[in-house]
N, CA, C and O of each residue as an XYZ file, in Angstrom:
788
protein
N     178.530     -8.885    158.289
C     177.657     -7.798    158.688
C     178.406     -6.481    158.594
O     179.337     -6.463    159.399
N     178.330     -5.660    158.060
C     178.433     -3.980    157.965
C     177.925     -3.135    158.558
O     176.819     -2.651    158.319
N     179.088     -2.675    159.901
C     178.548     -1.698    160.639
C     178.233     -0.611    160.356
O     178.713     -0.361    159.250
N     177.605      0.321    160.789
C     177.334      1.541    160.317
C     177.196      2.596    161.617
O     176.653      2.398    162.704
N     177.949      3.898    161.063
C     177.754      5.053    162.393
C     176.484      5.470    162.275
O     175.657      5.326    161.375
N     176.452      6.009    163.319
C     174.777      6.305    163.439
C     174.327      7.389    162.451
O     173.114      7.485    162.265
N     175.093      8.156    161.843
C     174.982      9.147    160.630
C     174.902      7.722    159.313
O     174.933      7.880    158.093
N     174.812      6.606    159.953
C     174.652      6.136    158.399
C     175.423      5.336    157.535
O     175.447      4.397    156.740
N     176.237      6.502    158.316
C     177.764      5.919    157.130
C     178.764      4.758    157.442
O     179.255      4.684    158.568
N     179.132      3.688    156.296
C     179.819      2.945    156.323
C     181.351      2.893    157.400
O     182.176      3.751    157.087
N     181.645      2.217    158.275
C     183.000      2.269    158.502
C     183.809      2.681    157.581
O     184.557      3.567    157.995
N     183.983      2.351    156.334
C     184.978      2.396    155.444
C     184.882      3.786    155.271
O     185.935      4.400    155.443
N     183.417      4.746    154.836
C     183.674      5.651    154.803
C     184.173      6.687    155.936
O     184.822      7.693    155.648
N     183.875      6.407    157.000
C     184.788      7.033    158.618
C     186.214      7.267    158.247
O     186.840      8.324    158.186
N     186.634      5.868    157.981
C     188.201      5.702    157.812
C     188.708      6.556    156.452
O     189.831      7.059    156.417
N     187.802      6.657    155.392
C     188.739      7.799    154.384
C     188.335      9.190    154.836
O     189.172     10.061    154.599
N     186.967      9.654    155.575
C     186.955     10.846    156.082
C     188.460     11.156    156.954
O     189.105     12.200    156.860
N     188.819      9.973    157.805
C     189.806     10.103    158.594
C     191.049     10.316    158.222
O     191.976     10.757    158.901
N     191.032      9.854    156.678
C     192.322     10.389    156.020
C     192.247     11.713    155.445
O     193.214     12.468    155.548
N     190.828     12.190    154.643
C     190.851     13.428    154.921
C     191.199     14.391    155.702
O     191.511     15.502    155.272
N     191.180     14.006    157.214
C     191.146     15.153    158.195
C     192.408     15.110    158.257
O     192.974     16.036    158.838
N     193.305     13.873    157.598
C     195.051     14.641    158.060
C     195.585     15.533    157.037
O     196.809     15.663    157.063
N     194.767     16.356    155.896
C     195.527     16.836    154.982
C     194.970     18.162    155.378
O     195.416     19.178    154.845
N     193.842     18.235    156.452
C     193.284     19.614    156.866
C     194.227     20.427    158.084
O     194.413     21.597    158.419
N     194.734     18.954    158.560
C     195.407     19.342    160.184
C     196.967     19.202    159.751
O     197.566     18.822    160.757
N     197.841     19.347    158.699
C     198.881     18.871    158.628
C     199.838     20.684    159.047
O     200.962     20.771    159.543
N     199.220     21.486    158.772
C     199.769     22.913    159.200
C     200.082     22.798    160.806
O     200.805     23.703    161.222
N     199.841     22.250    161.356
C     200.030     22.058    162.517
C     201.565     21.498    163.249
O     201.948     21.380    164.413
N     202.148     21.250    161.976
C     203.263     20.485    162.033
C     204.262     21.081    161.564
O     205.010     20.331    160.937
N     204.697     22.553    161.638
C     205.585     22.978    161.336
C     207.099     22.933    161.279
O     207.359     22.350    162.332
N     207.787     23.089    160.927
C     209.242     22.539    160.680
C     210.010     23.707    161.595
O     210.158     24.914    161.398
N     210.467     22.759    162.767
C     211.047     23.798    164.058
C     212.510     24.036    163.559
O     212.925     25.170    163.800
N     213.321     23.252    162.953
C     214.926     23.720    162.445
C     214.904     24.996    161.743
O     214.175     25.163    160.765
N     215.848     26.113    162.304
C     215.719     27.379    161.584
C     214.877     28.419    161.608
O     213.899     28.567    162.341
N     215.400     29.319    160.568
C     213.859     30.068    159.935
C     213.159     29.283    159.108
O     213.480     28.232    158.553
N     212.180     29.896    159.086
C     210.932     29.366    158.563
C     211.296     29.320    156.740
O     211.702     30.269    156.069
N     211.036     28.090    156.320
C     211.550     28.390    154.217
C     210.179     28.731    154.020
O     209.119     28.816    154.640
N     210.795     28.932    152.583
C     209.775     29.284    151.990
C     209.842     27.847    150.847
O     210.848     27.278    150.424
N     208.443     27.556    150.575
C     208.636     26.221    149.578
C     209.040     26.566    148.376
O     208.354     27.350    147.719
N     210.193     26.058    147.886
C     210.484     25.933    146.486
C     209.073     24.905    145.264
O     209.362     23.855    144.690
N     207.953     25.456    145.188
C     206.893     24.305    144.556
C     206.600     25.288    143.335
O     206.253     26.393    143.752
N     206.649     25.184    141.714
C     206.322     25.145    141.026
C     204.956     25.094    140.707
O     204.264     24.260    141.290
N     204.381     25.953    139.762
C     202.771     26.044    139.596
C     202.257     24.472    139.237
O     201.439     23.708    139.750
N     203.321     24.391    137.898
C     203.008     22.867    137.336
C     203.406     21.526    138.869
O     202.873     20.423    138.749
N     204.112     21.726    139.868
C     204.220     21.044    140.731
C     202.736     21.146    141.615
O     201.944     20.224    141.423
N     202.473     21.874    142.255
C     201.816     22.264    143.381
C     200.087     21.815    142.138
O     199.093     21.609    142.835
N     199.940     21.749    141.270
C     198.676     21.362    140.514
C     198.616     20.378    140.540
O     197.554     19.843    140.857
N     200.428     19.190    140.017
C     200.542     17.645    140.181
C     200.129     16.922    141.228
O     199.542     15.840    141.191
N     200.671     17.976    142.803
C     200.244     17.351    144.001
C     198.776     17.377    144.754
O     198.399     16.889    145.820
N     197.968     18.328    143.521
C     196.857     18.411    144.179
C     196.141     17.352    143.179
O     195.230     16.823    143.816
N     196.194     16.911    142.043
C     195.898     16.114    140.820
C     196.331     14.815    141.878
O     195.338     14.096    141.979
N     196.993     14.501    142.352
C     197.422     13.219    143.223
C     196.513     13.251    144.350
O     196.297     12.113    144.766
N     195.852     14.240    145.045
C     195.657     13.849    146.331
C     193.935     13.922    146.212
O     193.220     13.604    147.162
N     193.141     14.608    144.285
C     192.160     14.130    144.294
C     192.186     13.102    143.499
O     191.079     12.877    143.011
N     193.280     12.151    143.066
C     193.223     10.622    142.459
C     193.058      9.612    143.606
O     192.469      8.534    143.522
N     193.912     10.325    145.125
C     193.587      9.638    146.270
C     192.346      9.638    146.693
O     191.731      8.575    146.770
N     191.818     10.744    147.011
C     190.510     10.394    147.062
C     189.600      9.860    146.784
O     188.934      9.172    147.557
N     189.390     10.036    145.736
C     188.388      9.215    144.497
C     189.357      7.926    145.030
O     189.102      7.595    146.187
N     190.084      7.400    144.576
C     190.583      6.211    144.769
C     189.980      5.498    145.926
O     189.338      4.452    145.827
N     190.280      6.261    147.242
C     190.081      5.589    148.401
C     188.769      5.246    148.268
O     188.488      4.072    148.026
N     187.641      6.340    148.424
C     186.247      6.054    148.494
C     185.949      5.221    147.165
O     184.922      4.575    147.369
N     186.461      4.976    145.844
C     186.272      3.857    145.347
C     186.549      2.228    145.989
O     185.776      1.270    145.961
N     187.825      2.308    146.514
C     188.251      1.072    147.787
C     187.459      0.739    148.574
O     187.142     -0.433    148.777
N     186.865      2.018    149.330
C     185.831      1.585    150.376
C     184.754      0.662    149.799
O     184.382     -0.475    150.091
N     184.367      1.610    148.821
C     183.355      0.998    148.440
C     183.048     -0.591    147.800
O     182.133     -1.407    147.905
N     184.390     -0.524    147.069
C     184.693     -2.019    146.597
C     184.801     -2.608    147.608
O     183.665     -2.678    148.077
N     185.787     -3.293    148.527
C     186.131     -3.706    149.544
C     184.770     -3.652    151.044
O     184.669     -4.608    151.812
N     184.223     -2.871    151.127
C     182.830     -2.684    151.848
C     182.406     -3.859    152.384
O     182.372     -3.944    153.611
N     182.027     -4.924    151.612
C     181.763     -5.790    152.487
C     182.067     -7.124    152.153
O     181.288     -8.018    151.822
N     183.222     -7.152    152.272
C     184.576     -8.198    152.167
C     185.042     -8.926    153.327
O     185.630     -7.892    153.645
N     185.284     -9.584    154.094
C     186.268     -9.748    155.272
C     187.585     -9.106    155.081
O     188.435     -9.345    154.224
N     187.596     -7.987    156.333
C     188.644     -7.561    156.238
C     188.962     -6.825    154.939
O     190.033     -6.970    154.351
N     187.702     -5.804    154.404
C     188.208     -5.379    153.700
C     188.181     -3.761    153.741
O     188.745     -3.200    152.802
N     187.513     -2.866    154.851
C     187.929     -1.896    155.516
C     189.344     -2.069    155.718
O     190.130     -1.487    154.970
N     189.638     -2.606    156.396
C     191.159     -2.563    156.317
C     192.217     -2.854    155.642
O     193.353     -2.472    155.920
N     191.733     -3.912    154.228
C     192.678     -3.590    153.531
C     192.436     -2.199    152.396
O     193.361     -1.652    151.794
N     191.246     -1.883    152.312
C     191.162     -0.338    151.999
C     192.037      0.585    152.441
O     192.634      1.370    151.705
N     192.159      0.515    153.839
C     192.477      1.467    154.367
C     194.026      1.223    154.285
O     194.738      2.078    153.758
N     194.522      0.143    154.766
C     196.062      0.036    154.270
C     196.714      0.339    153.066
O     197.943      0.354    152.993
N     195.782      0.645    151.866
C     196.101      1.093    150.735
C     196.532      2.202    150.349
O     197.579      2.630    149.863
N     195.014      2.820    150.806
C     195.000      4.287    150.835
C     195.517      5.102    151.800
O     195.333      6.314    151.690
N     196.111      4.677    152.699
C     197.220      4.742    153.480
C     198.593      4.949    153.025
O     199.257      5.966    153.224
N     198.923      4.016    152.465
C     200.012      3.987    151.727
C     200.591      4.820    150.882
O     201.715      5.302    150.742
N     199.382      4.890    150.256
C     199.140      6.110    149.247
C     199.605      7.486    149.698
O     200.599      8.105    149.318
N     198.745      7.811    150.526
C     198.854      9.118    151.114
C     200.342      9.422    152.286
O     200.585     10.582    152.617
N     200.953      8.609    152.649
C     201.962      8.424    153.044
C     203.218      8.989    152.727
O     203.934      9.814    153.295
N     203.352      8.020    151.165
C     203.978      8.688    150.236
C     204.333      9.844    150.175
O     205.353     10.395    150.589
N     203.087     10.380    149.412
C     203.202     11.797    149.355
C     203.290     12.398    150.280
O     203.913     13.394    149.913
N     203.019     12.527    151.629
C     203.585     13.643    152.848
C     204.772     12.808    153.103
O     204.808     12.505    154.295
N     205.649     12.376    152.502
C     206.842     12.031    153.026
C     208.010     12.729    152.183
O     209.062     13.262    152.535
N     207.311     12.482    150.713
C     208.263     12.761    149.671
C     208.024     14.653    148.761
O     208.742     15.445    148.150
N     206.694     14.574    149.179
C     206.758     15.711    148.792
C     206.226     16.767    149.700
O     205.618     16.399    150.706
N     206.415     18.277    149.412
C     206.471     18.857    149.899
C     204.453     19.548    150.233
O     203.652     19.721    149.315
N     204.166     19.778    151.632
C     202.956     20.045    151.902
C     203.365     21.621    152.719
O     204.399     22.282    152.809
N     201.944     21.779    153.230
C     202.281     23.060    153.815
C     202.560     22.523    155.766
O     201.814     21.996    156.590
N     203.720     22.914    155.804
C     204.229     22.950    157.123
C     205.303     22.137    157.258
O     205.849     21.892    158.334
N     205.691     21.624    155.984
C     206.671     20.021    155.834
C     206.991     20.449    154.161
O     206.294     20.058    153.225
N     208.318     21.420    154.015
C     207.878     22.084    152.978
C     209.621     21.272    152.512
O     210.213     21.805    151.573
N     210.146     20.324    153.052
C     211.082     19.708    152.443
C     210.449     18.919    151.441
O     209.326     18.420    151.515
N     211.488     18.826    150.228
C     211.120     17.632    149.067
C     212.224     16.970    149.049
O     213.311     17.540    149.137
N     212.065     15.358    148.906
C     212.959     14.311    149.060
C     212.897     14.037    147.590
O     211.805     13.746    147.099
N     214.295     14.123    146.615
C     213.632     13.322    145.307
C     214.143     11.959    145.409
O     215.247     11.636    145.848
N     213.139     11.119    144.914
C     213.731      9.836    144.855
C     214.856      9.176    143.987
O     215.310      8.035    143.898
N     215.081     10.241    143.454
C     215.952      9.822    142.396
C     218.120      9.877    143.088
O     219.173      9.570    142.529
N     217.744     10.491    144.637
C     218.867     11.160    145.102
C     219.067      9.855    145.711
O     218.187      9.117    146.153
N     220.953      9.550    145.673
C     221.288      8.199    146.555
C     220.994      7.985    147.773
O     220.708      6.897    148.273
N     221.058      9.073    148.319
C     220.953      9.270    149.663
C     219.478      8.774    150.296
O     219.270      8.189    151.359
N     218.674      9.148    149.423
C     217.172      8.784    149.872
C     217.219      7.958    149.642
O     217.057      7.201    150.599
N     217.472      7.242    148.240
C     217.287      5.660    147.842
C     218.043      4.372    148.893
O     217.815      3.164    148.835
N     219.047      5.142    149.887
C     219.984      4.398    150.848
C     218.821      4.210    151.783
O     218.843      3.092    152.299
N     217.839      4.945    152.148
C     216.901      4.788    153.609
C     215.521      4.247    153.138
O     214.620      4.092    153.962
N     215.322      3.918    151.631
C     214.596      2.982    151.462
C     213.908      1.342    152.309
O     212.747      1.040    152.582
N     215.217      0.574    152.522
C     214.607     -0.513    153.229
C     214.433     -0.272    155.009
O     213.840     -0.908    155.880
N     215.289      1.000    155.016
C     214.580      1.724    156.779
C     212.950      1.889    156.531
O     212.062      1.270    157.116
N     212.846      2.602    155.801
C     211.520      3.195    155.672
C     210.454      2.664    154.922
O     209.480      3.312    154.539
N     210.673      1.410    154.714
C     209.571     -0.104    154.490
C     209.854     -0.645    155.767
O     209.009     -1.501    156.027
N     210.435     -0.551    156.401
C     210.358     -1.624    157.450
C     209.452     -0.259    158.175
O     208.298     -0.689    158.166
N     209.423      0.809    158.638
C     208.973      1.491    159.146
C     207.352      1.497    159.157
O     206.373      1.651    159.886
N     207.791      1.206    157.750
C     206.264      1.614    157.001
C     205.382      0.308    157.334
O     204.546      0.509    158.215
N     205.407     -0.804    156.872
C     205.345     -1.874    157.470
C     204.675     -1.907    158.969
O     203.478     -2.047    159.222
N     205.508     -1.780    159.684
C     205.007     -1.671    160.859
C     203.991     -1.013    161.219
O     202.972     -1.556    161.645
N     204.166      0.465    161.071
C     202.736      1.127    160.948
C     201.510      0.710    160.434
O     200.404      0.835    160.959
N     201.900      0.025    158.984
C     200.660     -1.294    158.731
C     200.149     -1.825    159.292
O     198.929     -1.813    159.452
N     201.315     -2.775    160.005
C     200.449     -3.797    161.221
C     199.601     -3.285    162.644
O     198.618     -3.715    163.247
N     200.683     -1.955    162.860
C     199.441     -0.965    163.820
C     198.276     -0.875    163.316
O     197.374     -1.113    164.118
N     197.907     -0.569    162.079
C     196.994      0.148    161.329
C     195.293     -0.932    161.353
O     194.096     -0.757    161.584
N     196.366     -2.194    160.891
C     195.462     -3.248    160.635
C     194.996     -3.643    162.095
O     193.793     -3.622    162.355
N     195.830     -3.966    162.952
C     195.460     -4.784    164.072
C     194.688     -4.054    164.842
O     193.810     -4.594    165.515
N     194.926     -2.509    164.868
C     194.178     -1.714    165.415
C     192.579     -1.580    164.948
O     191.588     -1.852    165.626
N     192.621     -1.209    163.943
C     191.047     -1.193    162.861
C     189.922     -2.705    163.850
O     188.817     -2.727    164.392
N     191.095     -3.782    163.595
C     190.343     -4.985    163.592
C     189.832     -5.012    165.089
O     188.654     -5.258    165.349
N     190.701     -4.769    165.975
C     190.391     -4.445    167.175
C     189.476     -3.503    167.336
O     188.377     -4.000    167.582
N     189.476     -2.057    167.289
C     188.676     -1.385    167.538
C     186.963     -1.920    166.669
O     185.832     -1.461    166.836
N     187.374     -2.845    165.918
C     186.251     -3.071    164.899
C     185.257     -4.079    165.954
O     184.087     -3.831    166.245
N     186.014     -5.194    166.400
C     185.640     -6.295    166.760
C     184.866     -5.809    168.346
O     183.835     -6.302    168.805
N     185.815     -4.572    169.056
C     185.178     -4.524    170.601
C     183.608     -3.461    170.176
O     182.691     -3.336    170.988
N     183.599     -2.888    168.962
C     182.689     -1.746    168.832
C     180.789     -2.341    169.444
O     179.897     -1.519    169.656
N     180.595     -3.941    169.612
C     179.534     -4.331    169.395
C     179.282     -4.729    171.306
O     178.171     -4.913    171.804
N     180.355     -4.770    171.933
C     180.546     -4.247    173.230
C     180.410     -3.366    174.131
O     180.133     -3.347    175.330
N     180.736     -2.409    173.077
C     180.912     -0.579    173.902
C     179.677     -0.363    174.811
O     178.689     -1.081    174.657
N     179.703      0.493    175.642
C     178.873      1.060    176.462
C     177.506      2.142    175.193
O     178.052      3.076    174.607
N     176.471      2.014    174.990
C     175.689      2.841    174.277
C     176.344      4.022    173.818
O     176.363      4.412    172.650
N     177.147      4.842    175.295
C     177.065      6.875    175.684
C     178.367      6.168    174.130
O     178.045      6.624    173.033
N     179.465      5.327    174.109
C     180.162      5.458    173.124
C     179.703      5.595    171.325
O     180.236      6.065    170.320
N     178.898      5.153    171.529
C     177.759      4.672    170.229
C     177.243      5.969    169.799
O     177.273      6.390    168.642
N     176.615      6.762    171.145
C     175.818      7.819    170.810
C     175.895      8.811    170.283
O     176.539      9.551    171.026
N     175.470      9.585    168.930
C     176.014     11.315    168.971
C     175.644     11.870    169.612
O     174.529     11.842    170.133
N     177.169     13.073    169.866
C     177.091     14.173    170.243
C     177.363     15.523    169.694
O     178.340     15.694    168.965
N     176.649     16.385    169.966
C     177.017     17.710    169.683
C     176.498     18.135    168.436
O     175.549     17.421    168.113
N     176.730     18.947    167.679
C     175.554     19.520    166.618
C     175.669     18.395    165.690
O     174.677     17.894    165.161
N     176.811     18.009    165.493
C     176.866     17.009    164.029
C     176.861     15.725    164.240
O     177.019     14.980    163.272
N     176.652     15.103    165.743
C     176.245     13.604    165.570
C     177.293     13.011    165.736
O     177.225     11.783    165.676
N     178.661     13.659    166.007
C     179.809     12.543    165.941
C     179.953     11.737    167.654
O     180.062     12.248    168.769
N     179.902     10.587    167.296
C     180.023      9.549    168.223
C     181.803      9.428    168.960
O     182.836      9.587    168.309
N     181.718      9.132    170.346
C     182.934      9.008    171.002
C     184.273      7.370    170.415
O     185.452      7.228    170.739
N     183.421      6.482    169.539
C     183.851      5.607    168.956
C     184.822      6.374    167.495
O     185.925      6.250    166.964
N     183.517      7.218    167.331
C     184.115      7.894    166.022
C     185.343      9.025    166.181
O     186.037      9.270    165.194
N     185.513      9.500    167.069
C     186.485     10.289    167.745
C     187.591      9.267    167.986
O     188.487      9.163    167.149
N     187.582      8.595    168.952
C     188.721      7.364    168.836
C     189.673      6.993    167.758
O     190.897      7.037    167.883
N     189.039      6.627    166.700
C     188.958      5.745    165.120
C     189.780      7.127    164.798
O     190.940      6.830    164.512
N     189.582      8.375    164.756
C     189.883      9.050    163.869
C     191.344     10.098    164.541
O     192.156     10.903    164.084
N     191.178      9.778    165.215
C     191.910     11.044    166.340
C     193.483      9.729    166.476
O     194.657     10.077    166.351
N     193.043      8.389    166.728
C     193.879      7.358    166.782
C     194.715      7.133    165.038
O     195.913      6.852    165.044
N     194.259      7.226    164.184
C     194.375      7.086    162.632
C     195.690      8.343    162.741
O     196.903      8.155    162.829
N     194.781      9.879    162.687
C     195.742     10.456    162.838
C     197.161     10.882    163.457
O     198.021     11.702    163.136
N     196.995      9.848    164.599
C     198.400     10.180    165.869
C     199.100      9.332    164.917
O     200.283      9.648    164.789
N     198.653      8.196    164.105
C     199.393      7.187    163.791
C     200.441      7.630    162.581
O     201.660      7.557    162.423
N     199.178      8.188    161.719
C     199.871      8.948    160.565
C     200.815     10.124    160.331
O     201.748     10.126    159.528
N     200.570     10.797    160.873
C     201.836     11.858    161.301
C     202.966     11.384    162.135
O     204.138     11.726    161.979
N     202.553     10.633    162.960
C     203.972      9.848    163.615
C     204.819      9.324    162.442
O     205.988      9.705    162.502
N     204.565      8.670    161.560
C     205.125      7.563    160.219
C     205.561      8.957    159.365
O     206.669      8.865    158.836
N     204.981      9.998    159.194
C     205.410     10.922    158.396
C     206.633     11.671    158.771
O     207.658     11.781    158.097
N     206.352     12.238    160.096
C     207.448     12.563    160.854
C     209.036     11.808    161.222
O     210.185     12.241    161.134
N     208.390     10.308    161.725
C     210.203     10.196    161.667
C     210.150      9.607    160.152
O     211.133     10.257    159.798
N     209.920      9.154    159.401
C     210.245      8.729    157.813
C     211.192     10.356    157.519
O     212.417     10.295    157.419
N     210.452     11.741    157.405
C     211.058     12.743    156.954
C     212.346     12.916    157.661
O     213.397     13.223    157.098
N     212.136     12.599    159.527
C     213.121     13.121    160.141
C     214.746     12.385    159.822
O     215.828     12.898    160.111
N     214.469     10.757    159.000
C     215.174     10.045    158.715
C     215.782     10.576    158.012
O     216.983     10.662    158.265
N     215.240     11.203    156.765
C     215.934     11.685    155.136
C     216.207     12.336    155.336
O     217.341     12.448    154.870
N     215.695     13.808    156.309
C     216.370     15.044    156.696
C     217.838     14.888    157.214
O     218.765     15.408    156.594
N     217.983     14.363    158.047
C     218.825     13.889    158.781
C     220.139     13.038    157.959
O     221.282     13.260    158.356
N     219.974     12.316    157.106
C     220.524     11.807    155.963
C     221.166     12.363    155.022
O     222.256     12.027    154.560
N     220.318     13.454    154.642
C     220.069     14.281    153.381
C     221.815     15.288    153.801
O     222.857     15.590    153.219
N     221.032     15.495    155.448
C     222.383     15.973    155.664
C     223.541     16.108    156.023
O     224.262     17.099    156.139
N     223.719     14.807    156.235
C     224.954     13.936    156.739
C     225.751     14.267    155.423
O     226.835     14.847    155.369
N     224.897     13.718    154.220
C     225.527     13.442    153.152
C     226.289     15.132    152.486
O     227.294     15.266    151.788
N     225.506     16.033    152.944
C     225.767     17.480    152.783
C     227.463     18.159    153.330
O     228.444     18.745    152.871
N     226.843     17.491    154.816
C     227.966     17.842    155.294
C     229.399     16.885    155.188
O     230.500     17.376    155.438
N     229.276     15.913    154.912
C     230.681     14.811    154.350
C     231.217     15.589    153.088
O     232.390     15.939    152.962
N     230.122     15.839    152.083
C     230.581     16.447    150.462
C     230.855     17.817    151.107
O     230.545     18.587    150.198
N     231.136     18.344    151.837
C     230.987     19.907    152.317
C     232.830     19.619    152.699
O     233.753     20.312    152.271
N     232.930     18.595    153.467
C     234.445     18.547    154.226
C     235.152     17.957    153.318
O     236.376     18.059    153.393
N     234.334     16.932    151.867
C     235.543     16.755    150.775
C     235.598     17.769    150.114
O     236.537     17.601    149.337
N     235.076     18.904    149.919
C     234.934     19.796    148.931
C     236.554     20.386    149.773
O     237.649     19.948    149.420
N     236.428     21.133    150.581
C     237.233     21.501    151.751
C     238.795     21.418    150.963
O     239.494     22.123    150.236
N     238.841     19.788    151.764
C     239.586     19.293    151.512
C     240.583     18.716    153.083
O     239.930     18.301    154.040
N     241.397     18.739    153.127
C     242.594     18.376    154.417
C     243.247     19.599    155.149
O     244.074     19.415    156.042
């Protein structure tokens, strides 16, 4: 059976709106070390990363849609396109998180199996959570069910989405704070061999 919010719309589609809303709210997350940079992003860069994040899109709401009414397949949608989008606010540079990690640097490639296991985990939040919040939704009290306010959004739907996002910026945040942190260990070691004794 395929639930639906009272606007209609598929769970699956909730959950990629919900990934939408973290690329609207990510300014919010400004980078407190220092003054403020300025991003080093290239025209041909900053076009690539927007060419990626409408392949995500389209992608995801293709997922949803495939996956729609699958067992368990909202959520493996969503673990995908998750993944996806992950990535990229980890490795490349957005507005408010204006570090770029290249993968090609040892140093990053060293915090690789940190940051699958990290990642990982957040998965299993991701999934167990979905399934949960999925499974109690036919329980809830109505007032949770119900819209409110000009556009109809339901207190279930607030949950789902507001919960998605704490999750996702958490995984973005320490993943970056890892490489940052790394990036400059490795800075400052080559800084004291440069030196010397």
């Amino acid at each position: 059976m395929q639930l639906k919010t009272p606007s209609g719309l598929p769970d699956g589609v909730l959950c990629f709106v919900t990934l939408a809303c973290c690329y609207s709210i990510e300014s919010m997350f400004e980078q407190s070390e220092g003054p403020r940079k300025t991003a080093q992003v290239s025209i041909a860069m900053s076009v690539g990363i927007y060419a990626a994040y409408l392949i995500g899109a389209f992608g995801g709401t293709g997922l949803f849609i495939i996956f729609e009414d699958r067992p368990f397949g909202v959520q493996i949608a969503t673990v995908i396109t998750y993944t996806y989008f992950v990535f990229w606010y980890v490795f490349f540079p957005t507005r408010g998180l204006l570090e770029k990690y290249s993968l090609r640097n040892k140093a990053v490639q060293q915090q690789f199996p940190r940051l699958l296991t990290i990642h990982c985990a957040f998965l299993i939040l991701i999934f167990f959570g979905q399934t949960v919040l999925f499974a109690i939704r036919p329980r809830l009290p109505s007032y949770w069910l119900t819209g409110h306010g000009k556009q109809g959004d339901t207190l279930n739907e607030g949950v789902l989405i507001g919960s998605f996002v704490a999750v996702f910026f958490t995984q973005v945040l320490i993943s970056r704070g890892i490489l940052s942190r790394r990036l400059k260990e490795n800075s400052d070691k080559s800084d004291v061999e440069r030196i010397g004794p």
